[in-house]
C-alpha positions as CSV (number, residue, x, y, z in Angstrom):
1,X,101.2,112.5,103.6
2,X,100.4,109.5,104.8
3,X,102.1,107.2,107.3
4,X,104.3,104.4,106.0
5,X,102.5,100.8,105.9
6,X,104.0,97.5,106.3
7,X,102.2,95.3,104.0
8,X,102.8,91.5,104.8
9,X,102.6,89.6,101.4
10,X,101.0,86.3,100.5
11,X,101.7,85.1,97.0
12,X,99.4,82.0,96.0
13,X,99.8,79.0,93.5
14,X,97.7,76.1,93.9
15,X,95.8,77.2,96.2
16,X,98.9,77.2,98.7
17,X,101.1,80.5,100.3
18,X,104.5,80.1,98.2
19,X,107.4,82.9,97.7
20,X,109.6,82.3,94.3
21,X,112.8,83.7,93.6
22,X,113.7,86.8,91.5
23,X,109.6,85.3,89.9
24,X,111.6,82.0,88.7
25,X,108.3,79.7,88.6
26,X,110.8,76.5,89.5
27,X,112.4,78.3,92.1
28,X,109.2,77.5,95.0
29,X,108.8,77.6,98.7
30,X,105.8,76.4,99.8
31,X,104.8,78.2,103.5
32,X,101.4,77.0,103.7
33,X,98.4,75.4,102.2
34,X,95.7,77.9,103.2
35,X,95.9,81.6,102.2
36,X,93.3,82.5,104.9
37,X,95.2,81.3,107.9
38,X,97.9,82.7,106.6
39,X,96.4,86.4,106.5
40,X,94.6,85.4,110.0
41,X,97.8,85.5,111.4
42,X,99.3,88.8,110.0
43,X,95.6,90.6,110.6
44,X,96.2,89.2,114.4
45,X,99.8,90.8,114.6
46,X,98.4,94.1,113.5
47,X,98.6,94.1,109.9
48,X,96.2,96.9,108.3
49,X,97.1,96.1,104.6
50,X,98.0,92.7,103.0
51,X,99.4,92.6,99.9
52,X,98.3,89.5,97.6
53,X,99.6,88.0,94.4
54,X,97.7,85.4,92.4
55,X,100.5,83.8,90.9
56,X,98.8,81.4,88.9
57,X,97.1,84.3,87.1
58,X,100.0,85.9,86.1
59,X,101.6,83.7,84.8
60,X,97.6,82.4,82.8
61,X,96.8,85.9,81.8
62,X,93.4,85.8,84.0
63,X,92.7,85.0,87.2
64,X,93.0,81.7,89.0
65,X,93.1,82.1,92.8
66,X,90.8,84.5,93.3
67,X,88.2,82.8,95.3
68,X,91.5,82.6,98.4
69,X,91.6,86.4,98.1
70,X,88.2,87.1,98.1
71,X,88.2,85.2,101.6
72,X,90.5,87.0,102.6
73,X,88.9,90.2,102.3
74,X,85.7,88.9,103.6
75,X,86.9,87.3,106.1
76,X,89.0,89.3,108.3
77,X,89.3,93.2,109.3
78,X,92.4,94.2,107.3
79,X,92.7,95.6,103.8
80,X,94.1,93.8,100.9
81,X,95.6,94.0,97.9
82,X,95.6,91.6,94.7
83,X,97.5,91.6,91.6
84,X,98.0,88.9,89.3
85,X,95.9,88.0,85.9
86,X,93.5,90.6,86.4
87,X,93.0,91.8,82.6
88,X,90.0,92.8,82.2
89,X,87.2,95.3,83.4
90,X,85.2,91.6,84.8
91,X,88.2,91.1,86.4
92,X,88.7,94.8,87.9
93,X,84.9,94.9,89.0
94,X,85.6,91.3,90.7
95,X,87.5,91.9,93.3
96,X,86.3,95.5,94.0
97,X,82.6,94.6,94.3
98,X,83.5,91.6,96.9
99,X,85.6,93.3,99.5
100,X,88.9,94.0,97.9
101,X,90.4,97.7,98.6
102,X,92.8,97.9,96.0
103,X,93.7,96.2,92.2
104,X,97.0,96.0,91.3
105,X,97.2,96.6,87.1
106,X,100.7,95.1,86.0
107,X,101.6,93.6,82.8
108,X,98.3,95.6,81.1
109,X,99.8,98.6,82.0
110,X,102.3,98.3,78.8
111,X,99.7,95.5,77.0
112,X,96.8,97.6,77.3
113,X,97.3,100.8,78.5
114,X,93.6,102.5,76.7
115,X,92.4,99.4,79.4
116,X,94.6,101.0,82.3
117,X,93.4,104.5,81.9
118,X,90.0,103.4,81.7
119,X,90.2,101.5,85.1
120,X,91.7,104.9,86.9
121,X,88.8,106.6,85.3
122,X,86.5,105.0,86.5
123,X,88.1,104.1,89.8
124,X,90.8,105.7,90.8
125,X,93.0,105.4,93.8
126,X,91.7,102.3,94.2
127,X,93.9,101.1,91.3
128,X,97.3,100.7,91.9
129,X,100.0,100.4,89.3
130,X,102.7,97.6,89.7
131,X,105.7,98.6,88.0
132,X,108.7,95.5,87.5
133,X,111.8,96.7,86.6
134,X,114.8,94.9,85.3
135,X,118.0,96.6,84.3
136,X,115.4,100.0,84.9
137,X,113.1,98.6,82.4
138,X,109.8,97.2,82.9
139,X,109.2,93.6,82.9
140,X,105.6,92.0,82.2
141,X,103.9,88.5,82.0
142,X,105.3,87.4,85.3
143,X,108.3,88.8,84.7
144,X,108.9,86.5,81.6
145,X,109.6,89.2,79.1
146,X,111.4,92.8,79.4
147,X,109.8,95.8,77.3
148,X,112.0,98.5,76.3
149,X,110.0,101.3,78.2
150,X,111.9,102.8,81.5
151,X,110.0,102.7,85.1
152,X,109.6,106.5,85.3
153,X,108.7,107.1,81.8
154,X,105.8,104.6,82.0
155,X,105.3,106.4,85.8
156,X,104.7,109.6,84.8
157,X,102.4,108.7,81.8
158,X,99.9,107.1,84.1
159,X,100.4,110.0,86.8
160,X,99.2,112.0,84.2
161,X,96.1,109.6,83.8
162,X,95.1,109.8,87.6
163,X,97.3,107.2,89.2
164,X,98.0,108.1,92.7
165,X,99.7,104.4,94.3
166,X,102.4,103.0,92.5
167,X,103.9,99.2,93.5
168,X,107.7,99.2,92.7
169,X,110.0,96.0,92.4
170,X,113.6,95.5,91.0
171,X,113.6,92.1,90.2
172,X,116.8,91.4,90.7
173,X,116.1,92.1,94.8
174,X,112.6,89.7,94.8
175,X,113.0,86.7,96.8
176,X,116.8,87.3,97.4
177,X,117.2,88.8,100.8
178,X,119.7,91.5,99.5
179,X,117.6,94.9,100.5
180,X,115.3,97.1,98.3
181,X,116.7,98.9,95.5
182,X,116.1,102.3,97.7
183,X,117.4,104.5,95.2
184,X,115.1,103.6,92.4
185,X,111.9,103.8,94.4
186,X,112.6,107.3,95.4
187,X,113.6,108.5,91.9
188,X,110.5,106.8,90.8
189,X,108.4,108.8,93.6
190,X,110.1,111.7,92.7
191,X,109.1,111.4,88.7
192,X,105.7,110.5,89.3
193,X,105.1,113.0,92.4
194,X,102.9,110.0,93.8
195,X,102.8,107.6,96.8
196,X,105.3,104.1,95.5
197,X,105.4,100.9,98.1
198,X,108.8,99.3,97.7
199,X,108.5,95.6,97.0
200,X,111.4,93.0,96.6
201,X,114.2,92.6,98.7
202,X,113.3,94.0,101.9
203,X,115.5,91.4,104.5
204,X,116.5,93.7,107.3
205,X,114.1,95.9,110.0
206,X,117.5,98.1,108.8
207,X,115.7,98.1,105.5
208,X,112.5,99.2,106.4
209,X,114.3,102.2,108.2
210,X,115.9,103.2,105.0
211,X,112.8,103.1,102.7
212,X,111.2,105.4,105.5
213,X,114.1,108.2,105.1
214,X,112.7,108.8,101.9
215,X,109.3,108.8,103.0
216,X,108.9,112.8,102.0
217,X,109.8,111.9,98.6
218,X,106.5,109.8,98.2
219,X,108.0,105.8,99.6
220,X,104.7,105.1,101.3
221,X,105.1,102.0,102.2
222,X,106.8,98.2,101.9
223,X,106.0,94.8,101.2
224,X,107.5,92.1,102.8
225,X,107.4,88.5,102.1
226,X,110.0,85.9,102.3
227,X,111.8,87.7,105.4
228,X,108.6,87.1,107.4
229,X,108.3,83.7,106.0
230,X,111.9,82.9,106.7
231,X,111.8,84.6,110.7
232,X,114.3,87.4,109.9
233,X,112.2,89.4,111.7
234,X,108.2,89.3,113.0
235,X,105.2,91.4,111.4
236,X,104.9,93.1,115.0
237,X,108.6,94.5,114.6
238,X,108.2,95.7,110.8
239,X,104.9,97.5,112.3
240,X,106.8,98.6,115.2
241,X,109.7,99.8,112.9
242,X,107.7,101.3,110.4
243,X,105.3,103.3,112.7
244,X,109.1,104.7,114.1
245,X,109.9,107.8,113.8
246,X,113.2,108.5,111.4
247,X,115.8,110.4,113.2
């Protein structure tokens, strides 16, 4: 197993650091113009992972803002993440050839899943897959439409196709400071028998200590966004708090 990472997110549009609510496009908070200063500061606090989100591209169906993430992983000594318009094997190969550790396949995961499988294929762990969930069912294009397929059953299938990192989020938490939907990640984790980060919703040190009680059923990890961005807490205390032991 393991240990449970605190990934500091930074969700572009425009070229600026923004968090949405519940993926409402209208609904915009603009933190900060550059994406690299931004992940400066969380790789200074300790960050090892940071999670990105070209919003632009999810909403366009390619990507848009990936030269900002790209500097990001060049740039500095930390790890990152991207999801967001990446639809393609270009797209994949883009990011992973310049410096990014892990792809984040979203909305393609119930538009093109022959694509999906192919991408684990050929590179594994270092694709994750982000599952959305509404109501339990998963949401794609940005969260603009709801299929009728149910986070677990779309879990296991790629599990069976070599996933090994899943990216949870209830919608209905994102952006809302209300907690993760803890109980939902861990029956996901527990479906798939793989690692899940929680995402959405995490507005509470409190909260990061309840993901990590279910850290033996597979919750590896948690992405946290707008409660940095808003100073409900600092990235060294989520650090501090997720390197804790759980009593």
């Amino acid at each position: 197993m393991s240990k449970f990472i605190i990934y500091p997110a930074i969700d572009i549009r425009d070229g600026n650091c923004v968090r949405l609510i519940q993926g409402d496009y209208d609904q915009e908070t603009v933190y900060g113009n550059s994406p690299l200063d931004m992940a400066r500061r969380f790789a200074e606090a300790g960050a090892e992972w940071i999670h990105t989100v070209d919003l632009d591209g999810a909403k366009a169906g390619r990507r848009v803002n990936h030269e900002h993430v790209i500097a990001i992983a060049r740039e500095l000594d930390v790890k990152v993440q991207v999801g967001g318009g990446i639809r393609t094997p270009e797209d994949v190969a883009a990011y992973l050839d310049n410096g990014v550790d892990r792809v984040i396949l979203g909305s393609s995961a119930i538009k093109d899943p022959e694509f999906v499988k192919a991408m684990l294929k050929q590179y594994g762990e270092k694709i994750a897959i982000g599952i959305d969930a509404r109501d339990g069912f998963v949401a794609t294009e940005g969260w603009l439409e709801t299929s009728k397929v149910t986070a677990e059953a779309l879990g296991i299938e790629l599990a069976s196709f070599g996933a090994e990192v899943f990216i949870f989020t209830d919608i209905s938490r994102d952006g809302m400071l209300s907690g993760p939907n803890t109980e939902a990640i861990a029956k996901l984790a527990r479906a798939t028998g793989k690692e899940v980060i929680a995402s959405g919703g995490v507005s509470s040190l409190d909260d990061i200590t309840e993901l990590k009680q279910f850290e033996k059923d597979g919750i590896a990890g948690a992405i946290t966004g707008k409660a940095l961005y808003t100073n409900q807490f600092t990235l060294a205390e989520a650090l501090e708090r997720g390197a804790a032991s759980v009593s």
